[in-house]
N, CA, C and O of each residue as an XYZ file, in Angstrom:
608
protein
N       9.446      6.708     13.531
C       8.358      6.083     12.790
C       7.051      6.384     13.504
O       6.889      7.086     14.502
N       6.380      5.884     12.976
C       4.683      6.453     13.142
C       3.968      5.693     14.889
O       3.222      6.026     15.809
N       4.735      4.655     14.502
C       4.206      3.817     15.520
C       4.763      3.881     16.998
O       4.248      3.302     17.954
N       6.262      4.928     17.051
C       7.260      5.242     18.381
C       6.487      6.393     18.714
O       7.007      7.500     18.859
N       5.573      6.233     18.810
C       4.961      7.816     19.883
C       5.052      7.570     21.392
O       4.897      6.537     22.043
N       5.349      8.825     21.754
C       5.974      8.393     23.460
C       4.303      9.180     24.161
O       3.620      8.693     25.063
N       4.086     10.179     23.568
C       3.203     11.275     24.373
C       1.453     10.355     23.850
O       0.337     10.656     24.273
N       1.603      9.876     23.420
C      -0.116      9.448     22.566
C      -0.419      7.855     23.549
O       0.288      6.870     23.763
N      -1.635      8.193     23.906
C      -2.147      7.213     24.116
C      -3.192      6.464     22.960
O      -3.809      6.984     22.031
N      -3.116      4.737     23.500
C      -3.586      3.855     22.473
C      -5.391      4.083     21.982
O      -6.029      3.590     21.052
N      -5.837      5.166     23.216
C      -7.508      5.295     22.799
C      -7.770      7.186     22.592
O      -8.689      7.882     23.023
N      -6.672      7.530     21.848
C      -6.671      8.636     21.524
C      -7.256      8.387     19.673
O      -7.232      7.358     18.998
N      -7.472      9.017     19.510
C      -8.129      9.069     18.411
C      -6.735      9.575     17.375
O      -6.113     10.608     17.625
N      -6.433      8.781     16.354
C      -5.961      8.670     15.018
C      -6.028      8.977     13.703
O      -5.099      9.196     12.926
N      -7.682      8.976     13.427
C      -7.957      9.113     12.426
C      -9.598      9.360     12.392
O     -10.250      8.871     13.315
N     -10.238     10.059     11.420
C     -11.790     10.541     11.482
C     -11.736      9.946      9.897
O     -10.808     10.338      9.189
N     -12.390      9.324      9.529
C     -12.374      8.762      8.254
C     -14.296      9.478      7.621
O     -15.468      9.115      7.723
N     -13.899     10.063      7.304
C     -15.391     10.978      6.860
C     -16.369      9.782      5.837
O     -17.477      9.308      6.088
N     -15.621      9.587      4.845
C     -16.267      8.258      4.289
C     -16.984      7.160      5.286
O     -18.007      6.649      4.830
N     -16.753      6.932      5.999
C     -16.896      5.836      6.672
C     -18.015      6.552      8.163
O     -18.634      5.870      8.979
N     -17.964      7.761      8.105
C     -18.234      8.227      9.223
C     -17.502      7.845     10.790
O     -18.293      7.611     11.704
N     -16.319      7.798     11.028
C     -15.968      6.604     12.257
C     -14.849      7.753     12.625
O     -14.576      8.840     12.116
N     -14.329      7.014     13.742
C     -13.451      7.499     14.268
C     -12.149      6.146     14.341
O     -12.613      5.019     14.170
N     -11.130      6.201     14.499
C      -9.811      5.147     14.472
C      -9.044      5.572     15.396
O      -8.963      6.797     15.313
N      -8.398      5.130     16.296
C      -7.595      5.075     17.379
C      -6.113      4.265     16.828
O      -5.900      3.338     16.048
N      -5.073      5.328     17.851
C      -3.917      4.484     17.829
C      -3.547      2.886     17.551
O      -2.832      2.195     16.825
N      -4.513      2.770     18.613
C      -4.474      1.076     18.870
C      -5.180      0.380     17.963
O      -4.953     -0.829     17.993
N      -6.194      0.855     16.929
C      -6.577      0.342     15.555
C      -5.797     -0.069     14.978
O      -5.660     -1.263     14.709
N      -4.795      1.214     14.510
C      -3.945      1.333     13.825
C      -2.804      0.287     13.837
O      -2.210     -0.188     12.870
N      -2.597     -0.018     15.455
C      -1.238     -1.017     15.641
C      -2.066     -2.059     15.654
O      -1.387     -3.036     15.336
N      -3.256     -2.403     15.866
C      -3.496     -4.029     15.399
C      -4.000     -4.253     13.914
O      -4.538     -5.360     13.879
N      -4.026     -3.843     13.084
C      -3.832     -3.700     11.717
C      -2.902     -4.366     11.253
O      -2.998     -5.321     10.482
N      -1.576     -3.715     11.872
C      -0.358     -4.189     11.370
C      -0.552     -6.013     11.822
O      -0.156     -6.911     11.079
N      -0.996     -6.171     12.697
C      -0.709     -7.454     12.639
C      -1.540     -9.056     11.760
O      -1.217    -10.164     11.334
N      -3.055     -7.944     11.948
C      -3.718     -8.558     10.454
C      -2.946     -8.232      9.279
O      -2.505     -9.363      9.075
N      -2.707     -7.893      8.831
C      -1.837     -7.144      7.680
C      -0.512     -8.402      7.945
O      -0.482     -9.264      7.067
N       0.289     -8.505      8.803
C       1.674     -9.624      8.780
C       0.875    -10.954      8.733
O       1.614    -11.930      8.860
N      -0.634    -11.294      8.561
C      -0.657    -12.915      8.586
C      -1.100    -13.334      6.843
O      -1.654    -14.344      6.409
N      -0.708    -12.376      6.283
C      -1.094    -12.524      4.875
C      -0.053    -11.652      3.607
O      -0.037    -11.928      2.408
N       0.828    -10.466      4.360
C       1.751    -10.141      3.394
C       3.045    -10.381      3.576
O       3.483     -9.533      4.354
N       4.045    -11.286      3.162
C       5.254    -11.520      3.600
C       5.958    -10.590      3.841
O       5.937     -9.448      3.381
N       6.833    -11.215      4.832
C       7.627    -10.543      5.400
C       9.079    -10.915      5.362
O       9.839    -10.087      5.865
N       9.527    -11.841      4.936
C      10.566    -12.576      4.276
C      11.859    -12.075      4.347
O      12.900    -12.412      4.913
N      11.325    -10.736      3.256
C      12.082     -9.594      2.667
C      11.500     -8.351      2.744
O      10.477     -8.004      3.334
N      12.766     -7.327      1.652
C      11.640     -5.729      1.899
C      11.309     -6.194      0.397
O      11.839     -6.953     -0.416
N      10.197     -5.385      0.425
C       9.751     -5.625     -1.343
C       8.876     -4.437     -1.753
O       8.738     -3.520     -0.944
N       8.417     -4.395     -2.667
C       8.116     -2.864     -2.991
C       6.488     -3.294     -3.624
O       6.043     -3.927     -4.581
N       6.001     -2.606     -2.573
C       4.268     -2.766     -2.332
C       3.629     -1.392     -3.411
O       4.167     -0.287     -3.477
N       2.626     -1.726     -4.032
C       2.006     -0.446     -4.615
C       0.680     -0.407     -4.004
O       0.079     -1.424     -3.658
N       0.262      0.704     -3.884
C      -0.841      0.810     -3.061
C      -1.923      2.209     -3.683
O      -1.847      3.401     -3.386
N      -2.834      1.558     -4.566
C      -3.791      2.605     -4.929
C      -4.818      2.832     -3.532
O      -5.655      2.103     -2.999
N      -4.271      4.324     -3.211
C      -4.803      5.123     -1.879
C      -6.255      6.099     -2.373
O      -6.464      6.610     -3.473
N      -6.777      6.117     -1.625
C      -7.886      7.417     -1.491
C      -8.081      8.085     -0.186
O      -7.457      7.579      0.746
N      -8.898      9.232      0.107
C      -9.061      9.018      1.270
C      -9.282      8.616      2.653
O      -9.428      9.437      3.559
N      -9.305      7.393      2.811
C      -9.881      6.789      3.787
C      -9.081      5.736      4.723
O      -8.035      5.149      4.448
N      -9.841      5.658      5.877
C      -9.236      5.059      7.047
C      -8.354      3.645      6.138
O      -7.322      3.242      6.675
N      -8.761      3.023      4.927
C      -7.685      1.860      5.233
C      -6.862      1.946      4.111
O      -6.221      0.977      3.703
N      -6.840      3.144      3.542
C      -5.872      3.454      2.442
C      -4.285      3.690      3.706
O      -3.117      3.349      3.519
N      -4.742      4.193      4.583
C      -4.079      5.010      5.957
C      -3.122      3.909      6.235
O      -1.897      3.939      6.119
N      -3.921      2.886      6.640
C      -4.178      1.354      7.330
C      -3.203      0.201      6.714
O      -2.498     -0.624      7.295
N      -3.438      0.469      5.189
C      -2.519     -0.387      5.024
C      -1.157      0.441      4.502
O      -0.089     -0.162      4.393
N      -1.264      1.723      4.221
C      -0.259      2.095      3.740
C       1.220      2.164      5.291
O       2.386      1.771      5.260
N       0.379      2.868      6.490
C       0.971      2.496      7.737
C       1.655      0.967      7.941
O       2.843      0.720      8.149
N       0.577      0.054      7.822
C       1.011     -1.081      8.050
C       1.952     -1.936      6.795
O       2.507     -3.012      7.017
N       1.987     -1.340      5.697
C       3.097     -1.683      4.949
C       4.578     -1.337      5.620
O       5.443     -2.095      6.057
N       4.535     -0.218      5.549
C       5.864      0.593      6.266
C       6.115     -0.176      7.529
O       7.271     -0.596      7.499
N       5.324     -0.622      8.922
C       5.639     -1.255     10.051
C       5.810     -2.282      9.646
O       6.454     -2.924     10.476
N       5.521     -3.021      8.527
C       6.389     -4.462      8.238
C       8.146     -4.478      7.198
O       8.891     -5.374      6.800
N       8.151     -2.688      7.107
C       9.830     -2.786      6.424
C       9.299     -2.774      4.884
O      10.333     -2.686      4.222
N       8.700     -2.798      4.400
C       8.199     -2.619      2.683
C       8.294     -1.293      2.379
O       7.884     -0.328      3.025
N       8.993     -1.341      1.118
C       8.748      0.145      0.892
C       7.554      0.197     -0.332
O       7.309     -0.587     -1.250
N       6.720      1.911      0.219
C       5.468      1.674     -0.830
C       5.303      2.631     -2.027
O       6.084      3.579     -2.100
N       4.528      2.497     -2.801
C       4.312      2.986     -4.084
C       2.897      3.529     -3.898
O       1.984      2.734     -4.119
N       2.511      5.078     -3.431
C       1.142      5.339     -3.752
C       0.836      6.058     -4.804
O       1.414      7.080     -5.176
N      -0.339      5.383     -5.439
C      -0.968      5.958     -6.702
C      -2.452      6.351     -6.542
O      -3.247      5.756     -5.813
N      -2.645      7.098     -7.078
C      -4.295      7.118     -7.315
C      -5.364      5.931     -8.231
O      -4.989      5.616     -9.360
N      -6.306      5.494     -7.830
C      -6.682      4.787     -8.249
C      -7.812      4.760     -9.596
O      -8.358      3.871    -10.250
N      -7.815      6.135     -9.596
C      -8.022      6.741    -11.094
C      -7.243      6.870    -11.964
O      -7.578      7.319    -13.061
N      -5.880      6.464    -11.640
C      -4.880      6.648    -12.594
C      -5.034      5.731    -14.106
O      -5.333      4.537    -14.118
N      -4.839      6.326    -15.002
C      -5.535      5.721    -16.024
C      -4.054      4.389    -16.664
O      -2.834      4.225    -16.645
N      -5.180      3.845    -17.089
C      -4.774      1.832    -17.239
C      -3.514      1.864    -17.663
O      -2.647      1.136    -17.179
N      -3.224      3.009    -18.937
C      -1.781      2.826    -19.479
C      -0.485      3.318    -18.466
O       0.467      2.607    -18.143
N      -0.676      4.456    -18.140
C       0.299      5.105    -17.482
C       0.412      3.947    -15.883
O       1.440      4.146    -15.236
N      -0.625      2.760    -15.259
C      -0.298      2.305    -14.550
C       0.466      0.987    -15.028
O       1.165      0.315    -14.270
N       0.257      0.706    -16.331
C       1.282     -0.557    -16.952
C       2.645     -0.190    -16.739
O       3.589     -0.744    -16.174
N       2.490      0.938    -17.367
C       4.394      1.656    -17.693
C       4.564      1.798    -16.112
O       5.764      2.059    -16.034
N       4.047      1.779    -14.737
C       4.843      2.039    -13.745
C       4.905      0.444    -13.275
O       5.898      0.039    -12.673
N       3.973     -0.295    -13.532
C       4.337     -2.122    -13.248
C       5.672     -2.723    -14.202
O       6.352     -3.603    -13.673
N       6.030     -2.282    -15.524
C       6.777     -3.200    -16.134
C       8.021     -2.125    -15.227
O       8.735     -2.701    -14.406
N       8.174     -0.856    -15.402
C       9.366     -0.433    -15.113
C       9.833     -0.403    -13.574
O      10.972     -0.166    -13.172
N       8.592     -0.723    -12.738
C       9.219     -0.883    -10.928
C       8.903     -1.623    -10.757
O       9.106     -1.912     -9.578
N       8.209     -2.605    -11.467
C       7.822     -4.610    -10.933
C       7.962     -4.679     -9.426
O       8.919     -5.076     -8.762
N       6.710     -4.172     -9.012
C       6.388     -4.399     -7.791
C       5.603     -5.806     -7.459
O       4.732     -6.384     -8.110
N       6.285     -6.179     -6.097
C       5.654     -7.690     -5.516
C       4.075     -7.857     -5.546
O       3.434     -8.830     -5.946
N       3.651     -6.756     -5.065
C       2.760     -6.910     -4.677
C       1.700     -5.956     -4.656
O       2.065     -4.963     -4.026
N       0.504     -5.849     -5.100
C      -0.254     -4.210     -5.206
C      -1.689     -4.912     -3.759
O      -1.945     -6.012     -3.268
N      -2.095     -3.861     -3.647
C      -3.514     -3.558     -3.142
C      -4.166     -2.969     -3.473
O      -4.052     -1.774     -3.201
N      -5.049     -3.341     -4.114
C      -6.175     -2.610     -4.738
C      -7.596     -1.955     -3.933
O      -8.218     -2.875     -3.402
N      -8.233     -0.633     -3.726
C      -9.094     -1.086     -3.380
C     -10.706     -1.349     -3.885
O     -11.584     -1.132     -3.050
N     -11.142     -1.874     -5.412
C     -11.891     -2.707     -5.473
C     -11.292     -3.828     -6.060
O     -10.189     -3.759     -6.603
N     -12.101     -5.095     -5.968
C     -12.141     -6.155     -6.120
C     -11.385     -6.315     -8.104
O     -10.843     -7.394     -8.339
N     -11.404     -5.785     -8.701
C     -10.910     -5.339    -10.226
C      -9.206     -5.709    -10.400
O      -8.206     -5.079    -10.055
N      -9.351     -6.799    -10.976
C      -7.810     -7.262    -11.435
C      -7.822     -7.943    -12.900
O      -7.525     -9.120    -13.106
N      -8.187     -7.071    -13.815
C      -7.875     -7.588    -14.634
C      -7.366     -6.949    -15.715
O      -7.577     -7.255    -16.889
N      -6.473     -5.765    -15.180
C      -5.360     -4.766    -15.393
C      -3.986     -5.663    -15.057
O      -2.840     -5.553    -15.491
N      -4.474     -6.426    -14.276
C      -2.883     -7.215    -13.548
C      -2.861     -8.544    -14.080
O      -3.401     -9.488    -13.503
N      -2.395     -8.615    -14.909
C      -2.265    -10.381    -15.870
C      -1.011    -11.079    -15.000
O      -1.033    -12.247    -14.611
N      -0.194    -10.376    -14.831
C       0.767    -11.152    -14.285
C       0.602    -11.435    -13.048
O       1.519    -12.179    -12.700
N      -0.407    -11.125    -11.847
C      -0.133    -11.421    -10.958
C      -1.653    -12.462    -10.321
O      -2.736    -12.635    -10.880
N      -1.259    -12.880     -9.263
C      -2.410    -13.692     -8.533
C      -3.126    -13.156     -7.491
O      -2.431    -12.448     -6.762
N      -4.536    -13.273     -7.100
C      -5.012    -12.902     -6.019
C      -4.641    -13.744     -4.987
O      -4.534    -14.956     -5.171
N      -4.392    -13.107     -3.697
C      -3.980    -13.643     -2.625
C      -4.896    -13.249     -1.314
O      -4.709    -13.938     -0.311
N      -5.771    -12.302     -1.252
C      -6.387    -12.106     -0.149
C      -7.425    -11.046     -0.658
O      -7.248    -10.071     -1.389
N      -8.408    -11.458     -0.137
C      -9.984    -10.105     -0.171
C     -10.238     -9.742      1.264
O     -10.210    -10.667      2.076
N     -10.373     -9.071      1.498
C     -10.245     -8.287      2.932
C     -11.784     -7.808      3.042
O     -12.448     -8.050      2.034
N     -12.458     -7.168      4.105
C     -13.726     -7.632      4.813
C     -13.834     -6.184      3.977
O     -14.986     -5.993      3.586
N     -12.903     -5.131      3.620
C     -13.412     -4.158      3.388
C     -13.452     -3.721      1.737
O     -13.601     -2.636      1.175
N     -13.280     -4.865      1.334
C     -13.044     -5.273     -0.314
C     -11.780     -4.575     -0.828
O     -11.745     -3.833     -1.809
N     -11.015     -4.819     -0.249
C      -9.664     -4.119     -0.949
C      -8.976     -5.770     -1.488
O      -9.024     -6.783     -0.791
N      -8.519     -5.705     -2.525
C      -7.725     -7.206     -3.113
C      -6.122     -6.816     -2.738
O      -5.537     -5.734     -2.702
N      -5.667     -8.264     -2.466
C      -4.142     -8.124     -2.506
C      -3.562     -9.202     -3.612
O      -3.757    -10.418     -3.619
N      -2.812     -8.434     -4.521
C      -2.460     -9.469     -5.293
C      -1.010     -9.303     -5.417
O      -0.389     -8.302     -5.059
N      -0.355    -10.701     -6.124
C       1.193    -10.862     -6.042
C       1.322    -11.047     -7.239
O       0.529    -11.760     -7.853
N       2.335    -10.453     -7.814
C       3.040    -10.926     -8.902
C       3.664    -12.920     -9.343
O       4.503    -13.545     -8.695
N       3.023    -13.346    -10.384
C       3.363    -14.315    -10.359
C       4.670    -15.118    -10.889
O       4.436    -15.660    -11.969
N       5.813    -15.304    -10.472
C       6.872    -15.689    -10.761
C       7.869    -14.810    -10.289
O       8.902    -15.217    -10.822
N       8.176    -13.698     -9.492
C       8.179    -12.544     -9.085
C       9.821    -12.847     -9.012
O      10.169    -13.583     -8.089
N      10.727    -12.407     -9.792
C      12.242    -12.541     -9.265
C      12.358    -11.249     -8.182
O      11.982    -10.091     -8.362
N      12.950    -11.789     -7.100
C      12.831    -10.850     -6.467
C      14.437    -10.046     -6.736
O      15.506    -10.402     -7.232
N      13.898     -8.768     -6.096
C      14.884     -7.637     -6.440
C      15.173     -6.794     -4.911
O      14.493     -6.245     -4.044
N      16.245     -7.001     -5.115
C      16.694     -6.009     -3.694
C      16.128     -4.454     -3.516
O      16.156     -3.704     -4.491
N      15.643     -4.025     -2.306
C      14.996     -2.693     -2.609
C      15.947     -2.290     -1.381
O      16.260     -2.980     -0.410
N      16.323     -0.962     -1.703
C      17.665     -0.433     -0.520
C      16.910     -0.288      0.743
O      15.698     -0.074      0.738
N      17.413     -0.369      1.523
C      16.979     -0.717      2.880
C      16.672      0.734      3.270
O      16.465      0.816      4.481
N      16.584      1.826      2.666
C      16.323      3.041      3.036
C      14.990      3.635      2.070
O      14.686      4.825      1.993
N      14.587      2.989      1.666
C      13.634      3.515      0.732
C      12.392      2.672      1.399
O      12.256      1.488      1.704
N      11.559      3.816      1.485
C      10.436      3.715      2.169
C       9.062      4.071      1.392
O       8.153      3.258      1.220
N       9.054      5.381      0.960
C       8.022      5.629     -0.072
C       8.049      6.275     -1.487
O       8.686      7.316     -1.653
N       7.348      5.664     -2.555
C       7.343      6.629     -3.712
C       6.447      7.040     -4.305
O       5.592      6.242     -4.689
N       6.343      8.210     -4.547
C       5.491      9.140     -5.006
C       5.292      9.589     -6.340
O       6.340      9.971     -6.860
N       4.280      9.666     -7.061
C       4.125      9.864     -8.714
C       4.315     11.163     -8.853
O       3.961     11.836     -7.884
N       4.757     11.718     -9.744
C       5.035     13.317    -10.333
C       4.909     13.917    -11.779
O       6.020     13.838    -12.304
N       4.078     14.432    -12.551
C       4.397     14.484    -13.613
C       5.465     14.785    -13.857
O       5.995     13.870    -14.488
N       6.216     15.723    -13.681
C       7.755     16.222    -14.040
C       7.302     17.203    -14.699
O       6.291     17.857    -14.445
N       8.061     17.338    -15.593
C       8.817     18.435    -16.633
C       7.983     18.007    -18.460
O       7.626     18.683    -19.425
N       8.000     16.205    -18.034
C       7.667     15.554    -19.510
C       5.880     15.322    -19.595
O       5.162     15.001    -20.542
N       5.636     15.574    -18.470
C       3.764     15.258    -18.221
C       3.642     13.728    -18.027
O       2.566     13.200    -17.745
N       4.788     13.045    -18.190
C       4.447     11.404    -18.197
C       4.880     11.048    -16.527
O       5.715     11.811    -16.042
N       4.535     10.325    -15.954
C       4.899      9.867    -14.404
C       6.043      9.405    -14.081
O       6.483      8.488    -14.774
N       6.680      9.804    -13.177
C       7.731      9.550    -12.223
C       7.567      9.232    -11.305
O       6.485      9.413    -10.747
N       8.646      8.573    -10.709
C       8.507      8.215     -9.045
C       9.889      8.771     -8.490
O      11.101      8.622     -8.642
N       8.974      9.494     -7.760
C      10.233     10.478     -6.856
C      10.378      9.620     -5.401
O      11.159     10.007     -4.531
């Protein structure tokens, strides 16, 4: 995993986030995870979606999903409104992160946290939970063969 590096030190540099102009270090990275565990359960594994872009906390939380055992779902956040319904009713994920403040694509679920860097976390409300195999870690969209999205 990302976080067992034997050769890297904690003030080595991680990440150059061009957006942001900055630089991110190892040790960013591992205290993340622990902001990140005082607000997303950890209970269970559950299957996180995570509209990513370039930048240091698309990185940030998608890392720190995985170091808490969740397996994740990245999408683009241009992905247009319908094709992201059809991947919520058919993988009913716990929990998404968004990163603007914009939830009102997500009827079923509740806001649970706004983060300093305006990314929303919201939960599904009434959420039966569903076993996710203990080996599944990430999924990835694909058009396929049909042009409509998959998760590989």
């Amino acid at each position: 995993m990302f976080w067992e590096y034997e050769n890297s030190v904690d003030s080595n540099i991680a990440i150059y986030d061009s957006l942001e102009t900055r630089s991110f270090t190892y040790l960013d990275l591992k205290n993340s995870t622990e902001t990140l565990r005082e607000i997303v359960p950890t209970s269970h594994k559950m299957l996180a979606m995570v509209f990513c872009d370039n930048s240091y906390r698309s990185v940030q939380v998608y890392l720190s999903l995985l170091e808490l055992g969740h397996a994740v779902v990245l999408l683009d956040p241009a992905m247009d409104a319908s094709l992201v319904q059809n991947i919520l009713q058919f993988y009913r994920p716990e929990i998404i992160w968004n990163p603007s403040r914009s939830t009102e694509q997500f009827l079923d679920f509740e806001v649970v946290a706004l983060d300093e860097f305006q990314w929303v976390l919201i939960r599904q409300k009434n959420h039966c939970k569903i076993e996710i195999h203990s080996d599944l870690a990430v999924l990835l969209s694909t058009s396929g063969t049909t042009g409509s999205p998959k998760l590989v």
